[in-house]
C-alpha positions, 0 to 999 in steps of 0.5 A: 500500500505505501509503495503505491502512495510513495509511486503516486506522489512521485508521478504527481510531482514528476507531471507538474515538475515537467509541466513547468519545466517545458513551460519556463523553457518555452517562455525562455527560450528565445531570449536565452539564445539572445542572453548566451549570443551577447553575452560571448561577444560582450566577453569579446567586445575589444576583438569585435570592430564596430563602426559607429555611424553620426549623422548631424543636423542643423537648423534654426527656430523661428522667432517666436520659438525663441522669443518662448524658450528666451522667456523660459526659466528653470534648470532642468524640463523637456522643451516646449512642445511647439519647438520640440515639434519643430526640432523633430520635423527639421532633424529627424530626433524627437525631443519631445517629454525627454527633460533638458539641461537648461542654462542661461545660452541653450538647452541640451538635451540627452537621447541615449538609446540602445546601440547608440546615442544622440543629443539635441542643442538649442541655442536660446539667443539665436534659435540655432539647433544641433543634432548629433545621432550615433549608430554603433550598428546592431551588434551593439543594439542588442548588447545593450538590451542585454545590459538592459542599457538605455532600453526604458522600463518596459524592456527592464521589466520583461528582463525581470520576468525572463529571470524569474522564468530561468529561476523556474527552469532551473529549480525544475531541473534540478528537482527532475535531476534529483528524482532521477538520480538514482537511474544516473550515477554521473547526475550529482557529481555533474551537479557539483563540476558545475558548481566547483569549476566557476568557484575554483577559477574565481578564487584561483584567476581573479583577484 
């Protein structure tokens, strides 16, 4: 009677151990590829030749933008919404709802993005606008989504639940291993490599 308890609970935890096994991969699967990809060429980012692409613009606001921005008072806040407007139509870069540095002379503006970089100055006098966009190429886009860099809280929070879903993966497979240890002899001594062996070269080659 109590081998066929004991053989009843094992089935029940082996179906949901691997019903959430397959579902934690399945959901990470895709993004784990993309996490392994990058993480090789971020460890071989000094070998990896990038050629960054800038493009600049140039243009100048009409008076009555100026005469806004000259009445304008404050150190930091996003351009108003007409000169922003303006500056996205003339230069290809959207300012708008990203806050400024405001001084006496311009407002600079900073537009960090995944794989590049970019910035908006307006001169406050003059009405003179410069922009400044850089492309560092795809490879660099998608390092930056590993580091999460630049990538807004949308991407952070999606990175948090692709951890969470590995946590999952790996807990599973680790309670599958220990269920069917006893079928594989090499099972626990593989456990304990994956262990020791980062452990090891952490404590002997970093310092």
């Amino acid at each position: 009677m109590r081998d066929t308890v004991d053989r009843q609970r094992r089935a029940f935890w082996l179906k949901h151990l691997h019903r959430w096994h397959w579902i934690s991969s399945a959901v990470s699967l895709v993004v784990l590829l993309l996490f392994s990809v990058t993480g090789f060429t971020l460890n071989h980012a000094a070998r990896i030749e990038a050629s960054p692409r800038v493009e600049r613009h140039a243009a100048t606001l009409p008076a009555p933008m100026v005469r806004t921005l000259a009445g304008s008072h404050g150190k930091s806040g996003p351009l108003p919404d007409d000169v922003a407007a303006f500056v996205a139509d003339r230069t290809g870069v959207d300012p708008a709802g990203r806050s400024g540095e405001w001084s006496d002379d311009e407002v600079y503006v900073s537009l960090p993005r995944p794989g590049g970089d970019g910035w908006v100055s307006v001169d406050r006098e003059t009405g003179e606008v410069e922009s400044e966009v850089t492309d560092r190429g795809w490879l660099a886009y998608l390092n930056d989504l590993h580091k999460g860099r630049n990538t807004g809280p949308v991407w952070s929070w999606f990175i948090d639940v692709f951890a969470l879903a590995c946590l999952v993966f790996a807990i599973t497979g680790l309670l599958l291993l220990k269920m069917h240890a006893g079928q594989r002899g090499m099972t626990w001594p593989m456990v304990a490599l994956g262990f020791v062996l980062p452990a090891v070269i952490a404590l002997i080659f970093i310092h």
